[in-house]
N, C-alpha and C positions, 0 to 999 in steps of 0.2 A: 763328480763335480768337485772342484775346489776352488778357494777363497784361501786370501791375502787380506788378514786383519789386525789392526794395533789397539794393542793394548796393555798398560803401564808403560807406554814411550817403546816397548817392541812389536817388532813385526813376525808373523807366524803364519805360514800355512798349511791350513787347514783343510781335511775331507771330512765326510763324516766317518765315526767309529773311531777317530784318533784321539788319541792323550796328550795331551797336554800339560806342563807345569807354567803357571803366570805369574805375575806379581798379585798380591794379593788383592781379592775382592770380595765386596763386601756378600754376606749369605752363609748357607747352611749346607750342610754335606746331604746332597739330595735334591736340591733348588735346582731349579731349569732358568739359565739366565739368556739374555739374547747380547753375545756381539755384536754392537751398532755400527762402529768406525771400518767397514770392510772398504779396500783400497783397490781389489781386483779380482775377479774370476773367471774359469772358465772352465771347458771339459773339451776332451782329447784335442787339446791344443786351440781350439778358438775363445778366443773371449769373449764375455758375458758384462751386459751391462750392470756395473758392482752396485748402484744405487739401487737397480731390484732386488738384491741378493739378503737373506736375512742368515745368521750363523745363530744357533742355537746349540745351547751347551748344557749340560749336568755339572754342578762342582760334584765332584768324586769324595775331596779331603782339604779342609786346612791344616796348612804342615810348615814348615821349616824346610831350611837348603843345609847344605852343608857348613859349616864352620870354619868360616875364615878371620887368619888368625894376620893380626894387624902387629910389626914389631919395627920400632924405631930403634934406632942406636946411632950414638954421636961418637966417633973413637976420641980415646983421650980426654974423657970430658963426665966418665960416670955417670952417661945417661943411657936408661934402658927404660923402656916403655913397651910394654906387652897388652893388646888389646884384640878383642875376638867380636864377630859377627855372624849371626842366624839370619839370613834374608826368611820374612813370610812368606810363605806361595799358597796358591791357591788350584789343585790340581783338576784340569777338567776333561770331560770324556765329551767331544762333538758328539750331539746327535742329529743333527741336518744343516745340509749347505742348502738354500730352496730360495 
């Protein structure tokens, strides 16, 4: 079975036993948290009424993304601005679509 759930403003879906990386959420590496906001499911092609559906998950790890690097420049004008970003995530292992 899978599930169509949003969470930090994306959408992802989900089976059980997949991985995932999200924006970050709040807990501990080992917390069992339950996905509320599921928008759709279903299994070998029918779908499922998504208001019964519960998405339960393991955070695995709080981590960081890769490093994006932010650079402006004005030609002619001697401006240069160099600026970098870590997004938080928060990595999680489904364990039941139900």
């Amino acid at each position: 079975m899978f599930a169509i759930v949003r969470t930090g403003g994306k959408q992802y879906r989900v089976a059980a036993g997949d991985k995932i990386a999200v924006e970050k959420l709040a807990g501990e590496a080992g917390d069992t948290i339950t996905l509320g906001d599921v928008l759709l499911a279903g299994k070998d092609g029918e779908l499922a009424d998504a208001a019964a559906i519960t998405v339960s998950a393991e955070i695995i790890a709080q981590a960081k993304s890769e490093k994006v690097v932010v650079f402006k420049k004005r030609r002619r004008h001697n401006y240069r601005r160099k600026n970098g970003h870590r997004q938080q995530l928060t990595l999680l292992r489904i364990v039941s679509v139900a």
